[in-house]
Structures are given as C-alpha cells and as structure tokens.
N, C-alpha and C positions, 0 to 999 in steps of 0.2 A: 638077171638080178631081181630078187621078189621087189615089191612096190612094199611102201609101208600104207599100215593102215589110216583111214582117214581118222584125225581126234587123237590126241595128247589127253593122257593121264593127270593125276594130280602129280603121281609121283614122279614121274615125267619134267612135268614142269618144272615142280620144285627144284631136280636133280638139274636141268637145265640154268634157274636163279642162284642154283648155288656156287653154279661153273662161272658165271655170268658175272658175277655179286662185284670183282674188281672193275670190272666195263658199268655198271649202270652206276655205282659210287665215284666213277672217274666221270664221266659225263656229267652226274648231278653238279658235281664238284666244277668242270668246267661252267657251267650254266650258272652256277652262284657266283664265280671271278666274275663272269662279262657282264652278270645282272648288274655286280656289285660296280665295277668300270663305270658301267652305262648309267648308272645311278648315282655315281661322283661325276659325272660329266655333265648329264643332263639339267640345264637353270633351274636352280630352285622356284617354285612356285608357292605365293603366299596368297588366302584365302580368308577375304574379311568379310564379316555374315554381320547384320541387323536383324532384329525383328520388329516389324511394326503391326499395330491395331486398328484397323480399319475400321470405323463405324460409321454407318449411314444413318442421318437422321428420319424420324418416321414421317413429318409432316413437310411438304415441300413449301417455303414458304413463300413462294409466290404464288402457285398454282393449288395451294391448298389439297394437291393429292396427297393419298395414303399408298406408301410402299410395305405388300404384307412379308416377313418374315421367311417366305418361301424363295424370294428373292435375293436371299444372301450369296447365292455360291454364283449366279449369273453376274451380282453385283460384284464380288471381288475377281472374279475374271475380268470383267470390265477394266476394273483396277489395274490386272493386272497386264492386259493389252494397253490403259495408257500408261504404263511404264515403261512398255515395249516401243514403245512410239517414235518414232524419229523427232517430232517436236524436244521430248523429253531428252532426246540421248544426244539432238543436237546443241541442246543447252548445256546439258553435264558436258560437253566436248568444247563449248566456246569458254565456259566458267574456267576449266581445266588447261585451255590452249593446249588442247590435246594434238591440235592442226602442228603446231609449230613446235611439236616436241620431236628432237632427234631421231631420225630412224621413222616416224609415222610414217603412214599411207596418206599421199597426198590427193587421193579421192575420197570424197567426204563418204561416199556407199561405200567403201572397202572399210573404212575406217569405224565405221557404225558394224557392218556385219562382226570386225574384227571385236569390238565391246561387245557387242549381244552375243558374241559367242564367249568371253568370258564370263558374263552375267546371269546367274543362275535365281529364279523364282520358285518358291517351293510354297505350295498351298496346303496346309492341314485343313483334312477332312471334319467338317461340323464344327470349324474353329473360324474366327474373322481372323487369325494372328497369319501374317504374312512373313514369311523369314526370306533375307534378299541376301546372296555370295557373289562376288566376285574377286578374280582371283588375278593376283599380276605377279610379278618377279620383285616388285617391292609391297613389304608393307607398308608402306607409310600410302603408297600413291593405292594401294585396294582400299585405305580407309576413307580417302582423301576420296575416290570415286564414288562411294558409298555413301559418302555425304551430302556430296552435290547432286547424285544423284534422286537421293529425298528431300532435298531440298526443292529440286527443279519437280518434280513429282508432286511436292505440296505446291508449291505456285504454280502449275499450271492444272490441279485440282482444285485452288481454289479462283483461280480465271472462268476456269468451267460453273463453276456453282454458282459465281457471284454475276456471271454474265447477264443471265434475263433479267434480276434487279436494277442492272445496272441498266439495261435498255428501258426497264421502267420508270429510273428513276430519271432519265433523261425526258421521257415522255410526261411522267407527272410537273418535274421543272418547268417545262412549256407550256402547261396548263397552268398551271399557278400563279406563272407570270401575267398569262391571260387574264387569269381571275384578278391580282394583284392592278391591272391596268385598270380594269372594268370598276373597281371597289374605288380608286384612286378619282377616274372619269367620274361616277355617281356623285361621292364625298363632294367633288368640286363644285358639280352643279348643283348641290342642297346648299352647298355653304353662301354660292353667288344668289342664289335667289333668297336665302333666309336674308342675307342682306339688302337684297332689294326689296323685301316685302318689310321688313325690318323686324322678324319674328324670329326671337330664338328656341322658345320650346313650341313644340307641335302639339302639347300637350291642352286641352278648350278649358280644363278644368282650373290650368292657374293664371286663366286667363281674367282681367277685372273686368274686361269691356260687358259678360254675360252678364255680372253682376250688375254692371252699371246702368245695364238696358232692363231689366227686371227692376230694378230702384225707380228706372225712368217711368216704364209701367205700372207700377203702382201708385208714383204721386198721378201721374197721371190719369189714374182712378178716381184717385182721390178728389181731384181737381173736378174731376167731371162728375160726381155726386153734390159737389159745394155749389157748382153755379145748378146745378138739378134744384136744388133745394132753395137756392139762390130765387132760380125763376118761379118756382115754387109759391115763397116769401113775396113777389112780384107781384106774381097773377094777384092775389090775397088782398096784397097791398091797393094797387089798383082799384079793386073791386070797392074797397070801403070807400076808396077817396071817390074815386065816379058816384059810389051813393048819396055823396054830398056832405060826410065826413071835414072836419077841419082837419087841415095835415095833422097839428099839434096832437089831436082827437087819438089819432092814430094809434094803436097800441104798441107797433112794431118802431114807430116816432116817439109815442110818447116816453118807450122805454130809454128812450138815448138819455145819457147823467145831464146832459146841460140844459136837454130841453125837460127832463122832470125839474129839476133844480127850478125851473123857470115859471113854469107851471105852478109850482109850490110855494115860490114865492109871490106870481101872482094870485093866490090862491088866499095868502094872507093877505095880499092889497085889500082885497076881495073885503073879505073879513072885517077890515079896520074900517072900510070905509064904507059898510054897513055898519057897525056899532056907531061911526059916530054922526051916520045919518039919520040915526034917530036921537041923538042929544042937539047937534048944532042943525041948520038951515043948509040947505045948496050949496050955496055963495060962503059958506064958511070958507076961508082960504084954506086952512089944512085939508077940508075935504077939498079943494079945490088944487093945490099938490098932490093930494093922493092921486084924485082921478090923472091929473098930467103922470103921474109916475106909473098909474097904470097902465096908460097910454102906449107909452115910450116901453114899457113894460111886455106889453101886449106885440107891440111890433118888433121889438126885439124876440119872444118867443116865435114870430112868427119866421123869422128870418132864420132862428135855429133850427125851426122845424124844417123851414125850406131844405136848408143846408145838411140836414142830418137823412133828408129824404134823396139830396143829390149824393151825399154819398154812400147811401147807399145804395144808391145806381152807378156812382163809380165802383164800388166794391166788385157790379159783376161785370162792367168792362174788365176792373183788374184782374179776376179771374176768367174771363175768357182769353185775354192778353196770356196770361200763366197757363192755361190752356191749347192757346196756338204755340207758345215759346215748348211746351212741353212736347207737344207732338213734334216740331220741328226740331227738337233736340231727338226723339226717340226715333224720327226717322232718318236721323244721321245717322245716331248711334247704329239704328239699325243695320245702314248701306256700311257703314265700317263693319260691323262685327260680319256680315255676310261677305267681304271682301277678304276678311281676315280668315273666314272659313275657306273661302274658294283656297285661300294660301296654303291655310293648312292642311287643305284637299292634295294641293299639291307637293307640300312638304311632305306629308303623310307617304304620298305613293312613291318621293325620293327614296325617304326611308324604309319602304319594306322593300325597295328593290335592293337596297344597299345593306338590308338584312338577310333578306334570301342569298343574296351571292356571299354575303359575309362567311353564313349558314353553308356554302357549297365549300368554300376556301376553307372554312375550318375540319369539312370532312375530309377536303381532299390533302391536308396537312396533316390531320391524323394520322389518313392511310400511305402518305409520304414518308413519314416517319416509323411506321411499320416495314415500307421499303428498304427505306434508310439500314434500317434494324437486321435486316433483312438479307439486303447485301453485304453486311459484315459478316456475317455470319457464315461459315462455310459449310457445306450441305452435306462434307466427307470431312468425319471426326478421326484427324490423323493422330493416334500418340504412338510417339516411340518407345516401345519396351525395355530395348537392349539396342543402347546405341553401338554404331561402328567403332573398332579397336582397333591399330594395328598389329594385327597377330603376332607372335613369339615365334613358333616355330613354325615351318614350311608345310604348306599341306601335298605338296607334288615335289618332287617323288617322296614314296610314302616306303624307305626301309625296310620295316620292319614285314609290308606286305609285300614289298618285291621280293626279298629272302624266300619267303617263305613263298610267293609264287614262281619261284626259280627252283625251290627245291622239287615245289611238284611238277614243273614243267620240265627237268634235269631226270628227275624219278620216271617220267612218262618217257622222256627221251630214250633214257637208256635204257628201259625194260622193252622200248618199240624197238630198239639196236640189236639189244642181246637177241630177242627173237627174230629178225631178219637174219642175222649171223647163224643161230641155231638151224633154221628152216632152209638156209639154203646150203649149208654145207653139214651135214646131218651128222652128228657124234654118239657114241655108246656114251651113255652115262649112268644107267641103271639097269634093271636083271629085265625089267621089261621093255627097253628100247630090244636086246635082243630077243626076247621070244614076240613080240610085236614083229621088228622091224625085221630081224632075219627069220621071223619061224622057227628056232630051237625051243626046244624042250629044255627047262633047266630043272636038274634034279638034286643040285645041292650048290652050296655054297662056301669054298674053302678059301680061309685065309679075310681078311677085310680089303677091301676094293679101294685101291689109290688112284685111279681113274676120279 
C-alpha cells in the first residue's frame, strides 16, 4: 500500500471541513448547551467598584519636610499596601461581623485571604484616582464591603497622619504645664513680697518719695545759704559792737520797726528839749519831764535793741534747728527711698523672670496651637469620586462572553475532532486525495462527485 504524502492541501482540507461541517456544528452546539448549563448553575456574582482621590499634602506639618512630585506612584502604592493590610480588613471584618456570618471561615487568615482574594485594586497610570472592586453573591453586602472598607482605610490613614502630633501634642501639654506651674510659683512670690514691702508698682517714676527727697534737698539748700548769710550778718554784726558801737547804733538793729520807731521818737525828745533849753532854765519841770521821758525812753530803746539783737541770734539757732530737722528728715527719706529701691530691685527681677517665662509660654502656645492645627489635619487628602452602589446586574458569569467563548471553544473542538477522525481513518474526498494518496493519474472528470 503506497504511504501518502506528508502535507494536506487547501483543497484537501477544505473537502475534508466540508464532510466534517455536521461534526464540528454538533460539537460547537454541544459546548454552547453545557456552557449554557454551567452558566445557569454557576452563583451569580455581583461586583461593586468606587473610585477614590488620593492626595498627599506637600508640606508635612510637623517635620516641615517637603514631599516632591516624583513621589506620587511610590506614595499611592503605599496606599495601596495599607488597604491591603490586615489592620484595615480586620476592621472592615469586625464592622461587618463578617466572623459570625453563616457559612464563614472560622479562621481569621482563611477569612482575610478569602476577602483579599475578592478585592480588587486597580491603579491608573499618571493618575492619583484609585478605583476599588469587590465582588460577592450579593449586591447589597459588595457595597456594604466597600464602604466599610474606605471607611476603615480613612481612619486608619488618618491615625497614621495625626499620630506624631499627637505624640507632640502630649509632649508640648507637659511643658506648658511646667511653664504654667513656674509662671503661677513666680506671680505668687511677687504678689507675697509686694505685699510685704508694700509697693504695688515697680515703676520709681510714680513713685512721690523721689520727689519728696529732691524738695527735701533743695529746702535744705536753701536752709543752708540762710544761716551762711546768717553767720555772715553775725561776723559783721559783731565786729561793729566789739568796736564799741551802741547795739541801738547798729544798722542791722537799728533797722528793726520798733527799735527805729524808738530811736525817732527819742530823736524828737532830743529836739524838744533842746528848743526849750534855750527858752526855760534846767530845773524847768517840763524840761525836767522831758529828760525823765527821755530816760525811760532811752532804756526802753535799749532793751529793744537788746531784744531785737537776741533774736536775731535766735533767728540762727532757728535755722540751724530747720537745718538739723532737714537733714534728719532727708536722711530718712533718704534710708526709705533706698529700701524701697532695694524692693524694687527685687520686684523688678520677680518681674522679668515672670516675663521671660511669660514670653517662653506664649511661644510655646503658639507653636501648640499649630500642633493642635496640625493634628486635625489629615496628611492624605481622601475624596471620594464615585461612591459605592449596589450593582444591578451580575458581573460573573458574564453570558454574553461565555457564548461566545463556548462557540470558539466548540469551533476549536470540533475542527481538532474532525481532523483526528480524518487523519486516522483516511477517506477519498477529492481528485487529489487520489492522485496524492493513491498515485493515479487523473485524466478527466465525468459526471459530479457525491462523495
């Protein structure tokens, strides 16, 4: 028996597909019933998608770093490993009582693999939009998953964020307190000692005492030019009376109103009892009164003179008296006002200590309040684009693609059948299976071929 040649024709083939044609349409056909079967059998599966927008802010606000731009695709990786996370899926799983739902896996790792193998993450290229699927047998529980799951995703993105503030802000609180204590402790011992010293402002300028001692100073200038001038007047005085001067005589005496007065009047004695000691005799008795009046006259001015020469020798006891009273006023004043400095020396120093830390508290309440600010603030700017829905129709099994992957896998079938069929049990079906397969010669062709 000749062998046939190695290599099929077209025409071959074709004549082959066309013997074939009820086998590989019978097969496609079976393969679409069992697709179809397997496709009413098979739990519907329903698949609920979000999309969310990721943004990181640029300035970190605790540590003041800058995050550049190049940084986005490593960052939402990040993202999206803590989505992946067992903190995250063991939340969505307790929110869910996912534990205690019928039929579950009652190991917490079978039950997480079993979620993350429905949970599907899909990252666009040169995009921050993150799109999240997952898929279950009900709608309602893929949306309800899909909620919780961004939800648990945003709290514990922003746990992550707010955390170092929050370690700050526990640290700046302890300091403030400090400070707070410190400012409290100072305030006390200014207020106990302005009370003991009995000074309320620290201030010298509204103070009277300066005033008081400069007034003291200057009468006491004063004072002490008066009896200068005093002794002055003295020496002077002196001087004429040692020369043998009557006090009366004196000009600094004679100026006194009682003793001129006196003076003047004996002055006219004087007068009268010359005129009428050239009309009457001696023993005229009116001259004889006169002279007694001038007498009595004369010794009375002498007495004024006396009297107006003692005081004004009292005059510079008085002002040395006004003199020592001054000084021993101006050096009280003095020992006060220098006691009241010493206080204020040390009120003073209460007060910038109790300024400075003021000054340290109100910085560090500033920069507290930037924490504060700080820690509210979440570092992953989460918005949601397209919230979760529960789906309409089923996304598994997908009809319309199993069909049509049944028909090409029924078409593949049966064209692999037909040609096992044809190659192992070999048929004439064209002019060239026999001049091929048997080696004739064909010289014509009569009648049409029902083969």
């Amino acid at each position: 028996m000749n062998s046939y040649p190695v290599g099929l024709t077209l025409n071959q083939l074709g004549a082959m597909l066309r013997y074939r044609l009820p086998t590989i349409l019978f097969v496609t056909l079976v393969t679409v019933l069992i697709t179809g079967v397997a496709v009413f059998l098979i739990p519907k599966t329903y698949t609920a998608s979000a999309e969310l927008f990721i943004e990181f802010r640029v300035n970190d606000p605790i540590s003041g770093r800058q995050f550049p731009a190049v940084l986005d695709e490593t960052y939402l990786q990040t993202q999206v490993d803590i989505i992946h996370s067992n903190e995250v899926v063991d939340r969505v799983i307790d929110s869910l009582h996912l534990m205690q739902a019928p039929g579950a896996e009652k190991s917490p790792q079978l039950l997480r693999e079993r979620v993350l193998k429905s949970l599907d993450i899909q990252l666009r290229r040169t995009s921050r939009i993150v799109e999240l699927q997952y898929s279950d047998r009900s709608p309602e529980k893929a949306r309800a998953f899909l909620e919780a799951l961004i939800k648990a995703y945003s709290d514990i993105n922003s746990e992550i964020s707010v955390a170092p503030a929050r370690a700050r802000t526990e640290q700046y609180s302890t300091q403030l307190q400090l400070l707070r204590n410190e400012i409290d402790g100072i305030q006390q011992k200014l207020t106990e000692y302005q009370q003991k010293a009995q000074i309320v402002d620290a201030d010298e300028r509204l103070d009277n005492r300066s005033r008081q001692l400069v007034e003291l100073s200057s009468k006491q200038l004063g004072i002490r030019t008066q009896r200068q001038e005093y002794e002055a007047r003295m020496r002077a005085l002196d001087v004429m009376i040692n020369s043998g001067n009557d006090i009366p005589d004196v000009p600094e005496i004679a100026q006194q109103p009682r003793v001129a007065e006196l003076k003047l009047r004996l002055s006219d004695l004087d007068r009268r009892i010359s005129d009428l000691s050239a009309t009457y005799g001696k023993q005229h008795p009116r001259l004889v009164a006169l002279r007694d009046e001038r007498e009595v006259l004369a010794d009375r001015l002498k007495r004024e003179a006396k009297a107006a020469l003692q005081g004004i020798r009292l005059e510079g006891m008085r002002l040395a008296d006004q003199e020592r009273a001054l000084g021993r006023s101006f050096d009280e004043q003095q020992r006060a006002l220098l006691d009241t400095k010493r206080h204020r020396d040390v009120i003073s120093s209460y007060q910038r200590q109790l300024e400075s830390t003021q000054r340290v508290y109100n910085t560090a309440v500033a920069k507290f309040d930037e924490i504060l600010m700080s820690g509210t603030v979440n570092g992953t700017s989460l918005s949601i684009l397209r919230k979760p829905e529960a789906p309409l129709k089923h996304s598994k099994p997908q009809i319309t693609k199993s069909v049509l992957m049944a028909i090409l896998v029924g078409l593949a079938l049966g064209l692999g059948l037909s040609f096992v069929l044809e190659v192992t049990v070999r048929r004439l079906r064209c002019l060239e299976d026999m001049e091929r397969g048997l080696g004739l010669r064909i010289f014509g062709q009569i009648g049409q071929s029902t083969v």
